[in-house]
DSSP file (Angstrom, degrees, kcal/mol; ACC not computed):
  #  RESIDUE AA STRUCTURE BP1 BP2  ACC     N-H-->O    O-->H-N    N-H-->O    O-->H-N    TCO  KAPPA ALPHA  PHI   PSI    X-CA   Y-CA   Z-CA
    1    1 A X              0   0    0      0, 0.0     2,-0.3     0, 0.0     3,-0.0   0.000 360.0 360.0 360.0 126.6  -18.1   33.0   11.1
    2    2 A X        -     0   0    0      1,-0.1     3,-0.1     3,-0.0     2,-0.0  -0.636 360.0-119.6 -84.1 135.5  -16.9   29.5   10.6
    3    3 A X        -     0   0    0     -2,-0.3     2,-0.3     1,-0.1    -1,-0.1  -0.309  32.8 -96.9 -84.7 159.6  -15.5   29.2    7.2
    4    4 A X    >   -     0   0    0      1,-0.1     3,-4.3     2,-0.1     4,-0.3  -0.553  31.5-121.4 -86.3 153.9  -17.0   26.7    4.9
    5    5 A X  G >  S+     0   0    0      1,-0.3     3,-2.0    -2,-0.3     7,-0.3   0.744 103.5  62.1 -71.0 -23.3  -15.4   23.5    4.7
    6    6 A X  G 3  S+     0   0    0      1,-0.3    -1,-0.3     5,-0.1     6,-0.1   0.559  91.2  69.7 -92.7  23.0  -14.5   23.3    1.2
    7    7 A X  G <  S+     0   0    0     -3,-4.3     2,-0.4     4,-0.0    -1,-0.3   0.301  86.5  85.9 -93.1  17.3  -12.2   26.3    1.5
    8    8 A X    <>  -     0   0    0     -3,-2.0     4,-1.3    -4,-0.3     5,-0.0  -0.943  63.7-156.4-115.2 149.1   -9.6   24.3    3.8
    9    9 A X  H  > S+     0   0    0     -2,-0.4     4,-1.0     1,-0.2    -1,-0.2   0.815  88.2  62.9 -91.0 -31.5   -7.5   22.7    2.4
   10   10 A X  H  > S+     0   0    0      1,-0.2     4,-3.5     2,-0.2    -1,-0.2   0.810 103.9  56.6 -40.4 -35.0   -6.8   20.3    4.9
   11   11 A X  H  > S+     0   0    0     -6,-0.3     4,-1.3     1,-0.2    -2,-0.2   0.984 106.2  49.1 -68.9 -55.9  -10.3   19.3    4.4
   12   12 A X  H  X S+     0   0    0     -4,-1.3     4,-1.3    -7,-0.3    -1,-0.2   0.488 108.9  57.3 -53.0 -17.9   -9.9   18.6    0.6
   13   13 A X  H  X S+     0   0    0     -4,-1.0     4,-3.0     2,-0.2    -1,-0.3   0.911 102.3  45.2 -34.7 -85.9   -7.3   16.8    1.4
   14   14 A X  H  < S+     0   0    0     -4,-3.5     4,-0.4     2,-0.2    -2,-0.2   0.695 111.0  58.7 -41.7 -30.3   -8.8   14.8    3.4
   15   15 A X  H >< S+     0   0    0     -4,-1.3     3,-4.2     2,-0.1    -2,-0.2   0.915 113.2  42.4 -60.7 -95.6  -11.9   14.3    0.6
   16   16 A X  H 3X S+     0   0    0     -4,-1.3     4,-0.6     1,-0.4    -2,-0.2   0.387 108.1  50.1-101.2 -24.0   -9.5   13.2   -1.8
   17   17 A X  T 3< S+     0   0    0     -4,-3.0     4,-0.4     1,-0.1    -1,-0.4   0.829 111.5  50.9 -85.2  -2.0   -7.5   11.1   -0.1
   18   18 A X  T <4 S+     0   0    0     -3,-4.2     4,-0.4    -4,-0.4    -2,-0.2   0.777 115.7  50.3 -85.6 -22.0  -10.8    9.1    1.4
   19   19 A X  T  > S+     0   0    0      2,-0.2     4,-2.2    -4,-0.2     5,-0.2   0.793 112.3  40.7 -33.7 -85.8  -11.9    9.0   -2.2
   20   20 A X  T >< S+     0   0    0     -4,-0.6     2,-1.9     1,-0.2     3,-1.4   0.302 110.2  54.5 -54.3-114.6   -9.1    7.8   -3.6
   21   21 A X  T 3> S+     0   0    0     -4,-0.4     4,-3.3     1,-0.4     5,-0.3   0.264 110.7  48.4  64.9 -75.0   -8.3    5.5   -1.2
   22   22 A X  T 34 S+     0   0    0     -2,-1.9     4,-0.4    -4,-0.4    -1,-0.4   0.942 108.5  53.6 -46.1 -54.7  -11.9    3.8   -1.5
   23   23 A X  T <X S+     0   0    0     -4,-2.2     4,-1.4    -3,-1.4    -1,-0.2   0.748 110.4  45.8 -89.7 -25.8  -11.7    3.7   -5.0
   24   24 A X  H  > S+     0   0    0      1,-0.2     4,-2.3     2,-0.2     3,-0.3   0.936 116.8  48.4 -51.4 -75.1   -7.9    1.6   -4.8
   25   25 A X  H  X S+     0   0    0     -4,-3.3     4,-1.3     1,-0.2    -2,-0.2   0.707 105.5  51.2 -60.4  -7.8   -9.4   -0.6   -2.2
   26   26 A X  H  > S+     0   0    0     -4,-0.4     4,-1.2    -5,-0.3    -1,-0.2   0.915 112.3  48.6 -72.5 -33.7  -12.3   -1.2   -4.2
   27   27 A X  H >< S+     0   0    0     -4,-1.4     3,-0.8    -3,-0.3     4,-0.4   0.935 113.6  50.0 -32.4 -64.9   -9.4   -2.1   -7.2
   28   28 A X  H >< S+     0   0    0     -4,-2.3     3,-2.2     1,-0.3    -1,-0.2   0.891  97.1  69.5 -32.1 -77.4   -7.8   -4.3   -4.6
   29   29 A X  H >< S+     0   0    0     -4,-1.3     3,-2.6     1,-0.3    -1,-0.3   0.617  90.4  61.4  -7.9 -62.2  -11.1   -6.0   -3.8
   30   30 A X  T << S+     0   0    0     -4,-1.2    -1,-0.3    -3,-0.8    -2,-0.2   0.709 111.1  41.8 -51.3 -32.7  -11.2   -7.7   -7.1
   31   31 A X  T <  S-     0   0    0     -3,-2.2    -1,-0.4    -4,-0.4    -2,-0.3   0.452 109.5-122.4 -79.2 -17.1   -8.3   -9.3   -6.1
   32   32 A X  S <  S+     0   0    0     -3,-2.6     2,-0.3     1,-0.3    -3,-0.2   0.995  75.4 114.3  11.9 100.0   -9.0  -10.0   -3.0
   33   33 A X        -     0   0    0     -8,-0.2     2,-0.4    -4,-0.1    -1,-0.3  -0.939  50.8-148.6-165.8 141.4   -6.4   -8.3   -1.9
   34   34 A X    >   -     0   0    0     -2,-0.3     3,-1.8    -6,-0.2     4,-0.5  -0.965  38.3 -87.2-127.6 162.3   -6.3   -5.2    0.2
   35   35 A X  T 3> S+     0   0    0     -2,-0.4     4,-2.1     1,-0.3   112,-0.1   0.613 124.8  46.5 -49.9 -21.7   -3.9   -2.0    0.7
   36   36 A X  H 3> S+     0   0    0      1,-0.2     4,-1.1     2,-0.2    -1,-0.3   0.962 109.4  50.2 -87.1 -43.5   -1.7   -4.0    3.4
   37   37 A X  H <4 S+     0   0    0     -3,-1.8     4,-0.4     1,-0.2    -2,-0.2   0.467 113.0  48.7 -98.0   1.2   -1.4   -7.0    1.4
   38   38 A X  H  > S+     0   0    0     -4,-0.5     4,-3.9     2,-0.1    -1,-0.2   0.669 109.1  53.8 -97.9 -27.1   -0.3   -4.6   -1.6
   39   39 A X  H >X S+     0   0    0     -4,-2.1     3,-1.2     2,-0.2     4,-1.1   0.941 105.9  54.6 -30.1 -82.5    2.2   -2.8    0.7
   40   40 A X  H 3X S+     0   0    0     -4,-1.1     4,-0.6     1,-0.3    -3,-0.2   0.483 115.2  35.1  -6.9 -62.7    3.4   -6.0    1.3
   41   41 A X  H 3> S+     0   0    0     -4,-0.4     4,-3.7     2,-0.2    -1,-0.3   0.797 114.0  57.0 -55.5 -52.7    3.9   -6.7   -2.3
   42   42 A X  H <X S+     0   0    0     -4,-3.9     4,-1.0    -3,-1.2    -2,-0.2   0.909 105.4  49.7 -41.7 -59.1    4.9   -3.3   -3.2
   43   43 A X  H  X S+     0   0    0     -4,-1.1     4,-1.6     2,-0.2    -1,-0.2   0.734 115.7  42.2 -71.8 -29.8    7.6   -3.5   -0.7
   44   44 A X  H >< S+     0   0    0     -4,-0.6     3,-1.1     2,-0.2    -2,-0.2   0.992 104.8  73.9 -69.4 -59.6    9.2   -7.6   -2.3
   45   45 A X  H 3< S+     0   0    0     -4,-3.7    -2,-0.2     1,-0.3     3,-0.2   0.729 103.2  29.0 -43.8 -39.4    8.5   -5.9   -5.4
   46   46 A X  H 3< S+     0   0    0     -4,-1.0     2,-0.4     1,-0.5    -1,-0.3   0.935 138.9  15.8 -95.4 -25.9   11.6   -3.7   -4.8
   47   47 A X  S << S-     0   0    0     -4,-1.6    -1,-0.5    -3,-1.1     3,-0.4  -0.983  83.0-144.6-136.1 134.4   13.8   -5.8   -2.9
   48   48 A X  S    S+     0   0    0     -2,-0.4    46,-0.2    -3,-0.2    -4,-0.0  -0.770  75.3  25.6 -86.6 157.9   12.8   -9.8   -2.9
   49   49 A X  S    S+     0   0    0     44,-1.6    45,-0.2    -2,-0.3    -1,-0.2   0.539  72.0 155.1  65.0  40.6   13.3  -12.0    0.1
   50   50 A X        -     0   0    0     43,-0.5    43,-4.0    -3,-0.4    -1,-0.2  -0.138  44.4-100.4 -77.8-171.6   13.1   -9.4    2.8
   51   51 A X  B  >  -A   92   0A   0     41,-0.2     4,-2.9     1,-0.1    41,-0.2  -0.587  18.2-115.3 -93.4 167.2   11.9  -11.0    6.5
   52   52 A X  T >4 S+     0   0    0     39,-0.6     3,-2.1     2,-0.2     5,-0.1   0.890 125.7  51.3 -64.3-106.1    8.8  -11.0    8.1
   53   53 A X  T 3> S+     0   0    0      1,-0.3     4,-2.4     2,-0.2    -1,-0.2   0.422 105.4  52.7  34.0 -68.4   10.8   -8.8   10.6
   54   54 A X  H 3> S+     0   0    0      2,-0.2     4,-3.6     1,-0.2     5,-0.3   0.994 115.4  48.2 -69.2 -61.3   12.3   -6.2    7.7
   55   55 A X  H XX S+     0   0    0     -4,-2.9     4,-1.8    -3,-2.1     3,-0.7   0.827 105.2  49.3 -43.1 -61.9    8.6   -5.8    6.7
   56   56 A X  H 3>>S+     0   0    0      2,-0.2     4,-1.6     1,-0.2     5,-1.2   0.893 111.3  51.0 -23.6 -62.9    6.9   -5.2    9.7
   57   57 A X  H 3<5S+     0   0    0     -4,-2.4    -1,-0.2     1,-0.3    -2,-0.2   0.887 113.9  50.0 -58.4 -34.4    9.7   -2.5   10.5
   58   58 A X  H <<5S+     0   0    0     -4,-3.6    -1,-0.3    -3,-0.7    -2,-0.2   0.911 118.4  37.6 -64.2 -39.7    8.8   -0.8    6.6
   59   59 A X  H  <5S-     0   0    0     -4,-1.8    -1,-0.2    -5,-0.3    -2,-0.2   0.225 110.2-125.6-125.6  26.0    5.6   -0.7    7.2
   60   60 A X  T  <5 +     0   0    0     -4,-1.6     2,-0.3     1,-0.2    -3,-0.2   0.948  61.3 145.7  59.2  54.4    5.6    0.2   10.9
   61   61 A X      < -     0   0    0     -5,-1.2     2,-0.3    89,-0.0    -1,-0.2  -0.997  61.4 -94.6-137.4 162.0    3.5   -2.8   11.7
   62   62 A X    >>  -     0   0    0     -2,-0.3     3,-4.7    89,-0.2     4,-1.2  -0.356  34.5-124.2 -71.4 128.5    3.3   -5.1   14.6
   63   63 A X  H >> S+     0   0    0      1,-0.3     4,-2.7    -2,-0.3     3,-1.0   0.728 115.2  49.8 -38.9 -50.2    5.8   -8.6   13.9
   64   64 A X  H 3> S+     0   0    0      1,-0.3     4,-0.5     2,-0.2    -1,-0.3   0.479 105.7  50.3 -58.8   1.3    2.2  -10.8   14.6
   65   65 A X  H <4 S+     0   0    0     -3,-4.7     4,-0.4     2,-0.2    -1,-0.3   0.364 114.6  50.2-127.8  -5.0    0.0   -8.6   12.1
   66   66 A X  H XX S+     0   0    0     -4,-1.2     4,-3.1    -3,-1.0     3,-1.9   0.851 105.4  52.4 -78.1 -59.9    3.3   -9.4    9.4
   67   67 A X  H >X S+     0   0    0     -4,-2.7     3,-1.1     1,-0.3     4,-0.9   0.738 114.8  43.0 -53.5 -89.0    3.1  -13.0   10.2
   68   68 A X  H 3< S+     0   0    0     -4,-0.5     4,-0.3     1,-0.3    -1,-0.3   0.259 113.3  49.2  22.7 -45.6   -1.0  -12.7    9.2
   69   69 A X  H X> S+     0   0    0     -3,-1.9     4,-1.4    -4,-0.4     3,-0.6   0.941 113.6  48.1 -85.1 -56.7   -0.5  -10.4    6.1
   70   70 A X  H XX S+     0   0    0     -4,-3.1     4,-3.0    -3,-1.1     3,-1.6   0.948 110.0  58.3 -43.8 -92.1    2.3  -13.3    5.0
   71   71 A X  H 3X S+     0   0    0     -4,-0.9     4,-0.7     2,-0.3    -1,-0.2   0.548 108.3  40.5  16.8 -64.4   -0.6  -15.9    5.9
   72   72 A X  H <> S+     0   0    0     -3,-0.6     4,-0.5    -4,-0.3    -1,-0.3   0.835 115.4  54.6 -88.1 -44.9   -3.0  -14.6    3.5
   73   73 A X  H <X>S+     0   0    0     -3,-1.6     4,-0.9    -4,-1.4     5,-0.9   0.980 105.1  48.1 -44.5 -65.6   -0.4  -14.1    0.9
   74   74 A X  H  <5S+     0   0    0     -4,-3.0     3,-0.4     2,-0.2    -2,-0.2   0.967 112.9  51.0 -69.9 -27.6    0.8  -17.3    0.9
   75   75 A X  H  <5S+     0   0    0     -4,-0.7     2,-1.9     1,-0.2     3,-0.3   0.259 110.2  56.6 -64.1-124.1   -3.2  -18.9    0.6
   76   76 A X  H  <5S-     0   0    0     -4,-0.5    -2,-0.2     1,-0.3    -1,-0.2  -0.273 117.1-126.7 -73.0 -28.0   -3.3  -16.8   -1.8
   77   77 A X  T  <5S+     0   0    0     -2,-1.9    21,-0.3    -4,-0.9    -1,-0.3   0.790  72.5 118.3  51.5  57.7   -0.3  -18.2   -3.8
   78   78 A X  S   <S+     0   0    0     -5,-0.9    18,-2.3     1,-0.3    21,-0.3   0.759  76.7   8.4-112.0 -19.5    1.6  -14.6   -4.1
   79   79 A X  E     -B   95   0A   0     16,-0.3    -1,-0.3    -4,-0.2     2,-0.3  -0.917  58.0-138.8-157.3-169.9    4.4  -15.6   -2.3
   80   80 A X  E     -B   94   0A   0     14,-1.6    14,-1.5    -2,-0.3     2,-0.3  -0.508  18.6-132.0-123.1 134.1    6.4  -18.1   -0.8
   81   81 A X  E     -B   93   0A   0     -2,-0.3     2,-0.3    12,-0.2    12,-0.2  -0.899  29.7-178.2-106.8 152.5    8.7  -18.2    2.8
   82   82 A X  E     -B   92   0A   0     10,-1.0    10,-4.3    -2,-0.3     3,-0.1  -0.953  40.0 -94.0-155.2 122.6   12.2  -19.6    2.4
   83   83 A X  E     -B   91   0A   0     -2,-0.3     8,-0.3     8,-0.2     2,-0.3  -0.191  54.4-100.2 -30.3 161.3   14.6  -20.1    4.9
   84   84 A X  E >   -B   87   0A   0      6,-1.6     3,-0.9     3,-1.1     6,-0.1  -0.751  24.1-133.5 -78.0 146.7   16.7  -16.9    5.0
   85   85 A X  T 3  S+     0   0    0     -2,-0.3     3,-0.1     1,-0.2    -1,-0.1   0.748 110.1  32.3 -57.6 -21.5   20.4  -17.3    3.1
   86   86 A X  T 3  S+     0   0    0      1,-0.3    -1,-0.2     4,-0.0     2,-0.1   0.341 133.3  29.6-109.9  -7.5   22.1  -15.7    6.0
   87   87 A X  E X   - B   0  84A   0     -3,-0.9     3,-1.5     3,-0.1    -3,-1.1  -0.612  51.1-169.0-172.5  69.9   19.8  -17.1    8.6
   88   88 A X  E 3  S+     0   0A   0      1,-0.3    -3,-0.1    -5,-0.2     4,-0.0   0.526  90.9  61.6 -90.2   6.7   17.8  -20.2    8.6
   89   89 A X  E 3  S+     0   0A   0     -6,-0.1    -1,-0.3    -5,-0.0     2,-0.2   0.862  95.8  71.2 -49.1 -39.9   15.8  -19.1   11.6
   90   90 A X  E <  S-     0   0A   0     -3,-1.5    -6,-1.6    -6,-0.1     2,-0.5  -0.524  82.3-137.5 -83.8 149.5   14.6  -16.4    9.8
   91   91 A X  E     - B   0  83A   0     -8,-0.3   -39,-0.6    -2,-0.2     2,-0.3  -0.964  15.9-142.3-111.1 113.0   12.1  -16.9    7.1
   92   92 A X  E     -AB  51  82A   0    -10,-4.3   -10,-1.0    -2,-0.5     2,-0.6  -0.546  16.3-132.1 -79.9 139.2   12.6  -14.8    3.6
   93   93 A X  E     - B   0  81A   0    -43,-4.0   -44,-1.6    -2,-0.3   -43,-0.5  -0.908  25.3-168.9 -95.8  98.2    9.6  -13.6    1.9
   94   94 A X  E     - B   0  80A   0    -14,-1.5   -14,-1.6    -2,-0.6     2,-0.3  -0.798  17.0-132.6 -58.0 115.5    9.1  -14.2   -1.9
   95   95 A X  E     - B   0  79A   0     -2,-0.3   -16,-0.3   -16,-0.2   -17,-0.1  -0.660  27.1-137.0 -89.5 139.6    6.8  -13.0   -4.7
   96   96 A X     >  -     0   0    0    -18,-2.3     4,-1.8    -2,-0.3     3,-0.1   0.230  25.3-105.0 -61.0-163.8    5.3  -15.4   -7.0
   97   97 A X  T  4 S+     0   0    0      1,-0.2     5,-0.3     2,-0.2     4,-0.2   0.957 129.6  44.0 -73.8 -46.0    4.8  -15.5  -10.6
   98   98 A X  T  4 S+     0   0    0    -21,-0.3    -1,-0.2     2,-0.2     5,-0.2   0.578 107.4  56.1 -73.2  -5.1    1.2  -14.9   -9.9
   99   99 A X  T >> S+     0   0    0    -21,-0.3     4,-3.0     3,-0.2     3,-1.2   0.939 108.8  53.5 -90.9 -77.5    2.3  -12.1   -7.3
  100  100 A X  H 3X S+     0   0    0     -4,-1.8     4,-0.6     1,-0.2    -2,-0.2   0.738 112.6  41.3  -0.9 -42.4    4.3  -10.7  -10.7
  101  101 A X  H 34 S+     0   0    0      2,-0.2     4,-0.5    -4,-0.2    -1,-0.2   0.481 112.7  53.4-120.2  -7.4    1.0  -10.7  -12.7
  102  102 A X  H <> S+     0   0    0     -3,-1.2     4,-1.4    -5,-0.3    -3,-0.2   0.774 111.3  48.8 -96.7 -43.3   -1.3   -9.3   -9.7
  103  103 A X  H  X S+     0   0    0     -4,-3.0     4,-1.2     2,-0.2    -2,-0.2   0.742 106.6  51.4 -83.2 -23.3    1.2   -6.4   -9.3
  104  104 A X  H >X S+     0   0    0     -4,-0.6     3,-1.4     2,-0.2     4,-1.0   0.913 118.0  44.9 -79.4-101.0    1.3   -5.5  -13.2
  105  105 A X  H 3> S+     0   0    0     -4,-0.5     4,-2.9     1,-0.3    -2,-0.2   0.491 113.9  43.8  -3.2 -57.6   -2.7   -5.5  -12.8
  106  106 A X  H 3X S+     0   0    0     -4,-1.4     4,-1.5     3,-0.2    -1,-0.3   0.955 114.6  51.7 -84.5 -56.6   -2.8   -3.5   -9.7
  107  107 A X  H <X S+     0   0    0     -3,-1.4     4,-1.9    -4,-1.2     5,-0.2   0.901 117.8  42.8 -55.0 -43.5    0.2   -0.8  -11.3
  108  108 A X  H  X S+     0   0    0     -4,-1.0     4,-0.6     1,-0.3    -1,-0.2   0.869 113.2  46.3 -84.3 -24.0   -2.2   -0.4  -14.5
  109  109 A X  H  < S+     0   0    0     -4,-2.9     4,-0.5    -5,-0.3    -1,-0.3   0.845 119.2  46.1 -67.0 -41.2   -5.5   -0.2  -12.8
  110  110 A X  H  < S+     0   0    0     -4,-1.5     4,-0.4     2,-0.3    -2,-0.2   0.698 110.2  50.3 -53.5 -50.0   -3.8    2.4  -10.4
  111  111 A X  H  X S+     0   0    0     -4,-1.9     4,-1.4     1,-0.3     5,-0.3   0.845 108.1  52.1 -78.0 -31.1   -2.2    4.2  -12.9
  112  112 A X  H  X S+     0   0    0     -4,-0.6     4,-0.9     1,-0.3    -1,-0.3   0.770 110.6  51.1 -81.5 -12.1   -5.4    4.4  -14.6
  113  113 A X  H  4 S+     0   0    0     -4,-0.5     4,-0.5     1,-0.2    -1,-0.3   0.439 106.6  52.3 -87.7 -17.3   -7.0    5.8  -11.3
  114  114 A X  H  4 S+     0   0    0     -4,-0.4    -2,-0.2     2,-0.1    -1,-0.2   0.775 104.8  52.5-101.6 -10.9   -4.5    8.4  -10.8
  115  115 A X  H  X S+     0   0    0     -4,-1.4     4,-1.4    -3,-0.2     3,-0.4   0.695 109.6  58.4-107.9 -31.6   -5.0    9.8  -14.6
  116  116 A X  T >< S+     0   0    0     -4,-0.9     2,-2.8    -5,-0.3     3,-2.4   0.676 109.4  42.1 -64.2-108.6   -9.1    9.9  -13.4
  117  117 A X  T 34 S+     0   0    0     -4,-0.5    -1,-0.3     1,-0.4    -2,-0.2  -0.147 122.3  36.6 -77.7  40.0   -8.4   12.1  -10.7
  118  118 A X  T >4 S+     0   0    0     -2,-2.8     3,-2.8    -3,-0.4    -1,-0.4   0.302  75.5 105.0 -96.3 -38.4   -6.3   14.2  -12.2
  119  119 A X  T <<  +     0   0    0     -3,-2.4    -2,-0.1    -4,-1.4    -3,-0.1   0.365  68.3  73.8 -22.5 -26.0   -7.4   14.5  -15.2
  120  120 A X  T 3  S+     0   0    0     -2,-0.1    -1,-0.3     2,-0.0     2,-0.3   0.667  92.8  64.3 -70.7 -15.5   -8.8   18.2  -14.4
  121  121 A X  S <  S-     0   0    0     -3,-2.8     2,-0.1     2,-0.1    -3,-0.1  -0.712  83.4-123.9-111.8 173.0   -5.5   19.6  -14.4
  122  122 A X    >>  -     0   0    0     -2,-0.3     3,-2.6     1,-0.0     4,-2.1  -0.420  39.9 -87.2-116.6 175.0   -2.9   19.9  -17.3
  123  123 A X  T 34 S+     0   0    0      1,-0.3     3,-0.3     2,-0.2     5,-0.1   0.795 122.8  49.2 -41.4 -44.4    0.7   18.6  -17.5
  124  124 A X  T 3> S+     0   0    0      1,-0.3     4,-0.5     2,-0.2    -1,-0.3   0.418 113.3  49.8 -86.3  -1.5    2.5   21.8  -15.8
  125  125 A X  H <> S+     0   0    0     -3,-2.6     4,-4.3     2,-0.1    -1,-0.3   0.745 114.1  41.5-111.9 -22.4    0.1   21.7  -13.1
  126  126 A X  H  < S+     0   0    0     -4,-2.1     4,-0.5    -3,-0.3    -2,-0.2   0.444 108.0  58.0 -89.5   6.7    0.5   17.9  -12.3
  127  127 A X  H  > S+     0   0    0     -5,-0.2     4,-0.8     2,-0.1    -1,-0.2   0.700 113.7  47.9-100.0 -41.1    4.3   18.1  -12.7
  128  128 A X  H  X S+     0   0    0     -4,-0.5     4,-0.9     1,-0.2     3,-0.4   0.983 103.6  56.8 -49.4 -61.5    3.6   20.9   -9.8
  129  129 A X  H >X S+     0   0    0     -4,-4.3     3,-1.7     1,-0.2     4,-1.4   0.871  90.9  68.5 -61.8 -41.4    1.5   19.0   -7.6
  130  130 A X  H 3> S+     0   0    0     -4,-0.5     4,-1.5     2,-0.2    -1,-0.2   0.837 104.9  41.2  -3.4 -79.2    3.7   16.0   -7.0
  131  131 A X  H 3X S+     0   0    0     -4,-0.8     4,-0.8    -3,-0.4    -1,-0.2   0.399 107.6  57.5 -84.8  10.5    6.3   17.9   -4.9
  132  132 A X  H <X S+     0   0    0     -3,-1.7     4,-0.6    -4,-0.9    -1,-0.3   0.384 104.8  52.5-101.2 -11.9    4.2   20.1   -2.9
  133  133 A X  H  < S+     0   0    0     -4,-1.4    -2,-0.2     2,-0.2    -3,-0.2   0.658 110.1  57.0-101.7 -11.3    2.3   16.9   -1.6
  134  134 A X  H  < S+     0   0    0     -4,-1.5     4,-0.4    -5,-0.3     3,-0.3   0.964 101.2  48.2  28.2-131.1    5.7   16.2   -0.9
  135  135 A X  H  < S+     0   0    0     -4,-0.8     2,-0.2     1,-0.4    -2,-0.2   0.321 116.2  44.4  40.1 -54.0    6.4   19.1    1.0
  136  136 A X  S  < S+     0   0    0     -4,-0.6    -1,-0.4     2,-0.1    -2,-0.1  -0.388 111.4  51.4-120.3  47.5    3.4   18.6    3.0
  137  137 A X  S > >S+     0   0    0     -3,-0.3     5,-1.7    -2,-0.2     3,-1.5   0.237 118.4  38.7-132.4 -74.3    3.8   14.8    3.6
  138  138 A X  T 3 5S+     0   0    0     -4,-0.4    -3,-0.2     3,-0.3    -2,-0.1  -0.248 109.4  57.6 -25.6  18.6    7.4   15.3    4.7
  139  139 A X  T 3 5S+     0   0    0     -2,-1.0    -1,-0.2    -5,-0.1    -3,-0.1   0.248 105.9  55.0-147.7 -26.4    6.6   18.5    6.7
  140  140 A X  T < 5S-     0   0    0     -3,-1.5    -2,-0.2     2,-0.1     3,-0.1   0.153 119.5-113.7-104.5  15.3    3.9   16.0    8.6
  141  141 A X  T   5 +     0   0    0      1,-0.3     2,-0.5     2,-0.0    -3,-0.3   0.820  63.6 161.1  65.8  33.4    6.9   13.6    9.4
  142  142 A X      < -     0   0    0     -5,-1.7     2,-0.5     1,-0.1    -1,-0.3  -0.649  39.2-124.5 -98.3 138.5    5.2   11.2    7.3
  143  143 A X    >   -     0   0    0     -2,-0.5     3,-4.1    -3,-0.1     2,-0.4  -0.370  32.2 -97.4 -93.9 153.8    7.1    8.5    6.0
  144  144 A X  T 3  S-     0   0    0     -2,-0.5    -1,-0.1     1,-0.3     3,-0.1  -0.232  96.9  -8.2 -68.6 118.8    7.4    7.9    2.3
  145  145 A X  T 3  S+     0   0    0     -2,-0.4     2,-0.4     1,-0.2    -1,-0.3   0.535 102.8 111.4  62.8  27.1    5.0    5.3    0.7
  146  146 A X    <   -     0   0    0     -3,-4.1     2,-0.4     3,-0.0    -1,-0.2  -0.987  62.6-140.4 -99.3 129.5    3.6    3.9    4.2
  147  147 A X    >   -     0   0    0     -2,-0.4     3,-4.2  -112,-0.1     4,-0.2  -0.850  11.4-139.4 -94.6 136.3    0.3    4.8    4.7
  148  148 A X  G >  S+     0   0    0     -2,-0.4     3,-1.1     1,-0.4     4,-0.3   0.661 103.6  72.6 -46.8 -39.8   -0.9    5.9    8.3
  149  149 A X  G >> S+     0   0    0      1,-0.2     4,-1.2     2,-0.2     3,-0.7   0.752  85.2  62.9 -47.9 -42.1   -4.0    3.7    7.3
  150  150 A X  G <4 S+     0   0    0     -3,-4.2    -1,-0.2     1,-0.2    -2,-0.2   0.840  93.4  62.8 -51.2 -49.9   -1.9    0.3    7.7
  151  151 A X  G <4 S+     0   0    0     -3,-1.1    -1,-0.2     1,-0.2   -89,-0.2   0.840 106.2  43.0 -10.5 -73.3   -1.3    0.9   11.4
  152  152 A X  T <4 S+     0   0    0     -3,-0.7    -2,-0.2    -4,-0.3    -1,-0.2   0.858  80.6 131.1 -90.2 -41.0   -5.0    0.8   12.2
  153  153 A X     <  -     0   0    0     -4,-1.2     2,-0.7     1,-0.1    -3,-0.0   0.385  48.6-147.9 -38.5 121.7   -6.1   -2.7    9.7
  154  154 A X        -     0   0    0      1,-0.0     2,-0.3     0, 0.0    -1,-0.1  -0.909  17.9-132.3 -88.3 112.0   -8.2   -5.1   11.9
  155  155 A X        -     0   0    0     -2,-0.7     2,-0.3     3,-0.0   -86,-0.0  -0.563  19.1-144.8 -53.9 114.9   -7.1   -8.7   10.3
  156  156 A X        -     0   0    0     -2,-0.3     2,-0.1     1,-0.1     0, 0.0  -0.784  17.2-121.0 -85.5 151.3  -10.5  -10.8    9.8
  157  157 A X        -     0   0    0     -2,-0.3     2,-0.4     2,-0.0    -1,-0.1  -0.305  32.6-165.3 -62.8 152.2  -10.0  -14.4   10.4
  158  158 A X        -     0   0    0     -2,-0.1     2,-0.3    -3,-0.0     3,-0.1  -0.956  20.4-116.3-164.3 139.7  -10.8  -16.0    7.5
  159  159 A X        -     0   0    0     -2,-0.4    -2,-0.0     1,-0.1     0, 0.0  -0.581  47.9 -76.3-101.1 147.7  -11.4  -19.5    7.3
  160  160 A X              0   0    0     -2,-0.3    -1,-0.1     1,-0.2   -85,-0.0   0.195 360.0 360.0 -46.4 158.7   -8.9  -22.0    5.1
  161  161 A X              0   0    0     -3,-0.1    -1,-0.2     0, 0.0    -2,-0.0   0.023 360.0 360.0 -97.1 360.0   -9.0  -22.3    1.4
């Protein structure tokens, strides 16, 4: 007898993360902005002025599909290329002010997304769940805060501003 699907967990898994996931790119959307081009952000956010180069490598994407996410940032006016200090081949990547004020948006809307879908379970069970998805993130060689999803993003042309 084939078991039903929402006793695997793998499956619910999968629900929840296509769910969420949707509901984040819808977030994004507003912004026009989507889950790579807040990697992207995410990633300046902790260290400013990495390279095209250094991104690509974080977020296990190809150097041409950086230059492209950079692109659209910089129409966008989130952030800015700078020679590198060390390197004036290299071109440093900068957030803007408005890149700043997009990222506070995107953290509180997020945050407020994560408090919906949790919101059926109580503190002690959400202080739990954290480090068993972990566990099972790390147990699936997955690296921590890239998502697999980034890999596959088809870039649309999109015609100038």
């Amino acid at each position: 007898m084939v078991k039903p699907l929402d006793s695997r967990g793998a499956f619910l898994l999968s629900q929840i993360g296509h769910h969420v996931a949707y509901r984040f790119t819808e977030q994004l959307a507003r912004l026009d902005l989507d889950p790579a081009h807040f990697a992207v952000l995410a990633h300046l956010a902790a260290a400013d002025g990495r390279s095209q180069q250094e991104l690509a490598d974080l977020l296990r994407v190809h150097r041409n599909a950086m230059v492209g996410l950079v692109d659209e940032l910089e129409e966008r006016a989130l952030v800015t290329r700078r020679p590198h200090p060390d390197d004036r081949r290299v071109n440093a990547v900068h957030l803007t002010d408005h890149a700043h004020e997009a990222l506070e948006t995107i953290q509180s809307e997020a945050d407020a997304l994560e408090s919906e879908i949790l919101a059926p379970l109580d503190k002690t069970e959400r202080t739990l769940l954290l480090p068993l998805l972990h566990r099972i993130a790390a147990h699936a060689d997955l690296p921590a805060g890239i998502h697999p999803g980034l890999q596959r993003r088809r870039r649309a042309r999109r015609e100038p501003r």
